[in-house]
N, C-alpha and C positions, 0 to 999 in steps of 0.2 A: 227793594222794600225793606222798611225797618221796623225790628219791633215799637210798641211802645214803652213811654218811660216807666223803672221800675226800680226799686231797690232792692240790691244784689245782697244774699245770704248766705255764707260758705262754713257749714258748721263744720268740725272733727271730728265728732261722735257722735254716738246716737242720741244721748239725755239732749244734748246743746241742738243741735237738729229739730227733736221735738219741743222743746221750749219754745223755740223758735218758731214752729208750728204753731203752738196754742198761743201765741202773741200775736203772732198774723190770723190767723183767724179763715176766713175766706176767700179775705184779698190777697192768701198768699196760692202758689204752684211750684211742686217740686220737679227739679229740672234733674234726671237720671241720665238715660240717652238722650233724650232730647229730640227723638227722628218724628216724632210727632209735635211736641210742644213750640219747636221752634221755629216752622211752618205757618202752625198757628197763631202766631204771635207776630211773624212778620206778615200776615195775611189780616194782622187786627182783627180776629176771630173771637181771640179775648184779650183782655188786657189784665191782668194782678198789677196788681199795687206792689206786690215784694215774689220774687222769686229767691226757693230756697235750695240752692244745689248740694246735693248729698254724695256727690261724687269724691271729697275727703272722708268718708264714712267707713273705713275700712272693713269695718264690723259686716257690713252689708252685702260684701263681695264676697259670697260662701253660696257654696253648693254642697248640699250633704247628703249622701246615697245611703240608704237602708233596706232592710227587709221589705219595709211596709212602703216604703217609697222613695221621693225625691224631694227633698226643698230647696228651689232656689230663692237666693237670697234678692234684694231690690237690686243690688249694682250689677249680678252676674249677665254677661253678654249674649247677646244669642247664639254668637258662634262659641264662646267657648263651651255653652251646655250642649251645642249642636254637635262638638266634636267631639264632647265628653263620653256621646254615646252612653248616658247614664240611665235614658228612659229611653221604648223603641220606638212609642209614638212621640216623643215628643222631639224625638231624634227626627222624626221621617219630616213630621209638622214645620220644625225650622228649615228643614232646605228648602219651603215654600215660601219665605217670608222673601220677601223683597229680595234685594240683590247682596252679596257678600258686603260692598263698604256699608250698606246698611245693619247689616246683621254682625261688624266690627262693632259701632257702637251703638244700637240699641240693645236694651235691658229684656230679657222674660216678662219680670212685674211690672215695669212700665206699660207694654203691650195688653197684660191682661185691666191695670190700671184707667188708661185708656178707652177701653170697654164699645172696641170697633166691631157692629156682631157680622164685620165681612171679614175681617181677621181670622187667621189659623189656631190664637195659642186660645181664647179664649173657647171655642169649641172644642178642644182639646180638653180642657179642665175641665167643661161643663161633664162630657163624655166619661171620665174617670170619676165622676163627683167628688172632683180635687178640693179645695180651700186655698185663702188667703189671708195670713196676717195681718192685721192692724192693729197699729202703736200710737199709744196721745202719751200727754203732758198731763196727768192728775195730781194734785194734792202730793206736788214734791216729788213726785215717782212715776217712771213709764206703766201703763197699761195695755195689756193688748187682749185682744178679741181675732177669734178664727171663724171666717165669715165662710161658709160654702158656697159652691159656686152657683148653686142656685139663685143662691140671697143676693149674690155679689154682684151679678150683671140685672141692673136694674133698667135699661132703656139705652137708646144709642146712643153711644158717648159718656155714659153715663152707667157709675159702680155705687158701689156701698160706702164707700170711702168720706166718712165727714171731714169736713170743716175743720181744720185742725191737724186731721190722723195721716199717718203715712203708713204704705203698705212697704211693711218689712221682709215678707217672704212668702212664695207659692209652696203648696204642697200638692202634688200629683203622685196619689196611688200606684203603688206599684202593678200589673198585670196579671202576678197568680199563676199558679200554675192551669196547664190544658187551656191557655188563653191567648190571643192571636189580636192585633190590631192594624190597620191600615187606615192609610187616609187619599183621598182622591179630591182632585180639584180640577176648575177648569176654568184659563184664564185667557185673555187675547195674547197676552205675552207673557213667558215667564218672568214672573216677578211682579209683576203687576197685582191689582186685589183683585181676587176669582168673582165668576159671576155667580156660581156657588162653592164650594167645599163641603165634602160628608165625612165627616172621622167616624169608625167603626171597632165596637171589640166585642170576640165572638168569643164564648169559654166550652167548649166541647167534654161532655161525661166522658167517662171509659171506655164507654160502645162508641164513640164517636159522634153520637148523638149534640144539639144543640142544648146546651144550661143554660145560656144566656148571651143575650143580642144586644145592643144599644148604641143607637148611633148619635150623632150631633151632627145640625147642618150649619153652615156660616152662608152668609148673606142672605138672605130668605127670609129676617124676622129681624126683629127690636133686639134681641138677644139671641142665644145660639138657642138653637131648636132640637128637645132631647126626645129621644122617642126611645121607650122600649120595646122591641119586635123580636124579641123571643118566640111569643107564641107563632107569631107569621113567621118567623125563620124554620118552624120546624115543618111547615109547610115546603118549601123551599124561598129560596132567595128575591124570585121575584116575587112572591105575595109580600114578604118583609119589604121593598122597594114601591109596590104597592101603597102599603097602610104609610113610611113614611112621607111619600107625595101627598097624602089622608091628613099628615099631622102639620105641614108649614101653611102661611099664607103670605106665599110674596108678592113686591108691587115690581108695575110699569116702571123704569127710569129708560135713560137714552142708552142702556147698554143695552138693555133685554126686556122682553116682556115677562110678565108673571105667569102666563102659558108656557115660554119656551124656560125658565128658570125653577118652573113645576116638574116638565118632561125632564131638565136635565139634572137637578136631584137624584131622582126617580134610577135614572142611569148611574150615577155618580155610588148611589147608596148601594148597587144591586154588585158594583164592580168593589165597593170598601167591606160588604160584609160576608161576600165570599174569599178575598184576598185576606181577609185578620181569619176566618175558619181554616183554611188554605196553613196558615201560619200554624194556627192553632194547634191542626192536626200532625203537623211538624216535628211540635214541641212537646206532644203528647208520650 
C-alpha cells in the first residue's frame, strides 16, 4: 500500500515550519513520529495535499522538568520521556503504549495530537488537567495559545488544533506533595490498544484521610472520561468504582460489549485508585 501524492515540506525551524503552516492551510499534516499518520495515509484514510515534517525542528526536541511540572516538547520520543522518569504517571502510562520500536519513534505531542480517546497519553493529560501548546503564523510573527485539556480533545480523532497551528509542547502537572497516581489497563495482548484504561490520582490530608480523587477512563467515550470521586472515595474505593461505571457510556464494537467494558472500568478504577492512595500514603 502506498500513500497518496503529496508535496513534501522540510522546514529548520520553528518561524519557517509555521509559515509553512499558514500557506498550507488545511491541506497540509505535520509528519512527527509518524506511527499514526503513515498508516493512515497508506490506508488512504486521508490524503493532504502537502505534508510538513518538523523533525529538522531542533527547537522542538526538549523536555523541561520543573516544580510545577513537565513540558514536553513536539519532537520528544516516548521512550526517551519514558526513560527519563521525569513524570510517575506518565512514566507508568508509556510502558503501555505499544511496543518499544514503536515508542523509539513516536512523539508524546503527536499521540495526544492525534486525539485516540483509547490511547494512554491523552487520558493521562485529561486526568492532571495538563495543557497543550499551539503555534500559527500571524502578522509576521509566531503566536501561541495554551489549550487545556479539556478544550483540547474534542471528539475521536479529533483536537483543538486548527488549520494552520502546530502543537509545540505538552504540559502535565506535577503530583504535589501526599499524592499518589497509577494506571491500569486491560488489553488482549500487551501492546495492543486496551479495551479499557483508568489513570487515577489520589492526594491524602495528614490524617491519611482522602483530599482528592480523580480518575480518567480511555476507550469508553469520544474523549477520555474525567470523573471526580472524591466524595465516593472517602466512602471507600468501591463506591468511587461505583459512581465512575455512573459517569462513562460505552459502545458495542467486535472486541467487547458496553456491558462487559462497564463492569471492567468499574474493576480497572477500583484497582488504579487504591494503588495511587497506596502510593500516596508512601510518600506522605
Amino acid at each position: 500500500m502506498k500513500p497518496p501524492p503529496f508535496e513534501y515540506h522540510a522546514p529548520r525551524d520553528l518561524d519557517e515550519a509555521l509559515r509553512t503552516l499558514a500557506e498550507v492551510g488545511a491541506d497540509g499534516k505535520v509528519l512527527a513520529g509518524g506511527q499514526s499518520l503513515i498508516p493512515m495515509l497508506n490506508m488512504r484514510l486521508m490524503e493532504p495535499a502537502h505534508l510538513v515534517d518538523i523533525n529538522r525542528v531542533a527547537s522542538l526536541d526538549e523536555v523541561e522538568v520543573g516544580e510545577a511540572g513537565v513540558r514536553v516538547g513536539a519532537l520528544a520520543r516516548h521512550s526517551r520521556v519514558e526513560r527519563g522518569g521525569t513524570h510517575p504517571l506518565l512514566t507508568r502510562a508509556l510502558r503501555l503504549v505499544a511496543h518499544p520500536v514503536i515508542r523509539n519513534r513516536g512523539t508524546v505531542v503527536g499521540s495526544l495530537a492525534h486525539a485516540d480517546p483509547a490511547a494512554e497519553l491523552p487520558a493521562v493529560l485529561a486526568v492532571l488537567d495538563g495543557s497543550v501548546r499551539l503555534a500559527r503564523w500571524e502578522s509576521a510573527a509566531a503566536v501561541t495559545r495554551e489549550v487545556g485539556a479539556r478544550e483540547f480533545f474534542v471528539g475521536p480523532m479529533e483536537s483543538a488544533v486548527r488549520p494552520g497551528e502546530l502543537a509545540v509542547s505538552a504540559f502535565f502537572p506535577a503530583l504535589g506533595a501526599r499524592t499518589g497516581a497509577a494506571f491500569e489497563e486491560l488489553a488482549r495482548r500487551h501492546g495492543d490498544y486496551a479495551l479499557a484504561g483508568v489513570c487515577a490520582v489520589v492526594t491524602l490530608d495528614e490524617d491519611g484521610r482522602v483530599a482528592a480523587a480523580r480518575v480518567a477512563c480511555a476507550g469508553v467515550g469520544p474523549v477520555p472520561v474525567v470523573a471526580d470521586v472524591t466524595e465516593a472515595g472517602r466512602e471507600g474505593w468501591e463506591a468511587a468504582a461505583r459512581r465512575v461505571r455512573e459517569e462513562i457510556e460505552p459502545e458495542d464494537d467486535i472486541h467487547a460489549s458496553a456491558a462487559y467494558r462497564r463492569h471492567l472500568v468499574g474493576v480497572l478504577a477500583g484497582r488504579a485508585l487504591d494503588g495511587a492512595a497506596r502510593e500516596a500514603a508512601r510518600g506522605s
